[in-house]
N, CA and C of each residue as an Amber inpcrd file, in Angstrom:
protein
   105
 189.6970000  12.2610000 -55.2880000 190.8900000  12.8760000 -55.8030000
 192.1330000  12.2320000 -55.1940000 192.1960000  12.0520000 -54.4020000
 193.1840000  11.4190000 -53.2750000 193.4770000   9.2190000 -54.0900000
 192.4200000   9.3510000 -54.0530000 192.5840000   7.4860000 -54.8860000
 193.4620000   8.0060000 -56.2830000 192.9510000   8.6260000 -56.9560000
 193.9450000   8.9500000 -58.0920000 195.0760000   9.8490000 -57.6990000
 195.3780000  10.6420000 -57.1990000 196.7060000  10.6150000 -56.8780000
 197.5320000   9.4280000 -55.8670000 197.0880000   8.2430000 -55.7160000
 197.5890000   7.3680000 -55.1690000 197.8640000   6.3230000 -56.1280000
 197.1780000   6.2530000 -57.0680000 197.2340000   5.1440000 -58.3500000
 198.2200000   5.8940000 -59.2010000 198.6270000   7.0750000 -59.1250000
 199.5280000   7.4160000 -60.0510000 200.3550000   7.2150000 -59.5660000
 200.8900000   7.7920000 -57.9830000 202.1500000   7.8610000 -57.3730000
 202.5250000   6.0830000 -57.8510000 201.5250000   4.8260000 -57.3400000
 201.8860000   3.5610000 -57.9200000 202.0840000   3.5540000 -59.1920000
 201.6630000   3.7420000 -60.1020000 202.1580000   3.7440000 -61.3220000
 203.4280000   3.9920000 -61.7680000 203.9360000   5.0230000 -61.1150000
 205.3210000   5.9080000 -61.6690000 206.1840000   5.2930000 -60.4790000
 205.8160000   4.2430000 -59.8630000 206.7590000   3.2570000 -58.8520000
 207.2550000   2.1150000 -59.4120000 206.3290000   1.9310000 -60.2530000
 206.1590000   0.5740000 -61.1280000 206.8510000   0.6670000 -61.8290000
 206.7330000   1.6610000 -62.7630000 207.6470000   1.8130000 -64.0120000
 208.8140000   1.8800000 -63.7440000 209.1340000   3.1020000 -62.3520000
 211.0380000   3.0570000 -62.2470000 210.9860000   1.6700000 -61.6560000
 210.5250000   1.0730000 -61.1040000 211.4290000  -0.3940000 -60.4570000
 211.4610000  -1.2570000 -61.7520000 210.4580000  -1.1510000 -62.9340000
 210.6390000  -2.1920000 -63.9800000 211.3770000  -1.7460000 -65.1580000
 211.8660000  -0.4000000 -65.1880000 212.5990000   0.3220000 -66.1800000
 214.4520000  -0.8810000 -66.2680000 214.8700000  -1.0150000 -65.3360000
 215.6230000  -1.9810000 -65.8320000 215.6470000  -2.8380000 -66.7530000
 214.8560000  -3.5980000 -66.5990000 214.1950000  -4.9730000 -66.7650000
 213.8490000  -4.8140000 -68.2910000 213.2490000  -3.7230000 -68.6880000
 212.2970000  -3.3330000 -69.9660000 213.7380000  -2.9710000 -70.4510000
 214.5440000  -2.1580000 -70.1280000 215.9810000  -1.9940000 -71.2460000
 216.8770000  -2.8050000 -71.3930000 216.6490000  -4.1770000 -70.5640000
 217.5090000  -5.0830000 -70.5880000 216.5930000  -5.9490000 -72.1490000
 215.6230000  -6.0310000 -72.0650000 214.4650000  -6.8730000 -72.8120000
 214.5790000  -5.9480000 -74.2930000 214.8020000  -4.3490000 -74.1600000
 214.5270000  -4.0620000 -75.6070000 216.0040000  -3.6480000 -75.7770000
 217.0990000  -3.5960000 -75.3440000 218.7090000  -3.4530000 -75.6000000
 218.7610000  -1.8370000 -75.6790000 218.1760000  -1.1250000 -74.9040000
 218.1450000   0.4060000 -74.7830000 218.8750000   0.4820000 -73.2040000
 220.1150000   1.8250000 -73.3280000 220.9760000   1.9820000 -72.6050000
 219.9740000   3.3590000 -71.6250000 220.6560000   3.2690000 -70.1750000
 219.9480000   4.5750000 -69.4820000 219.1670000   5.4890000 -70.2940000
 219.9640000   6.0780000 -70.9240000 219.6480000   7.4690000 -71.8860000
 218.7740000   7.4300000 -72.4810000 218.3660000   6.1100000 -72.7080000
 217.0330000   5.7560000 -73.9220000 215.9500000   5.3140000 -73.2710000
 216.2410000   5.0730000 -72.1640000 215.0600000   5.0810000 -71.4830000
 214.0840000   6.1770000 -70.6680000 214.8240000   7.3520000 -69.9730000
 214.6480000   8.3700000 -70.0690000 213.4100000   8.5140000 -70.5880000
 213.6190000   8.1910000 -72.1960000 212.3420000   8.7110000 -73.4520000
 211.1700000   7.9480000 -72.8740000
């Protein structure tokens, strides 16, 4: 139980550090990323 709550906490690390990057690539402002 502990490995999967550790692969998620990474997961949802991943995404906010690459959430920039992905709205720069699809032309979606803060707000739209959110979604």
């Amino acid at each position: 139980m502990s490995i999967l709550q550790f692969l998620i906490a990474v997961d949802v690390t991943v995404v906010n550090v690459a959430l920039p990057s992905i709205g720069n690539d699809l032309g979606v402002d803060a707000r739209g990323l959110t979604w």
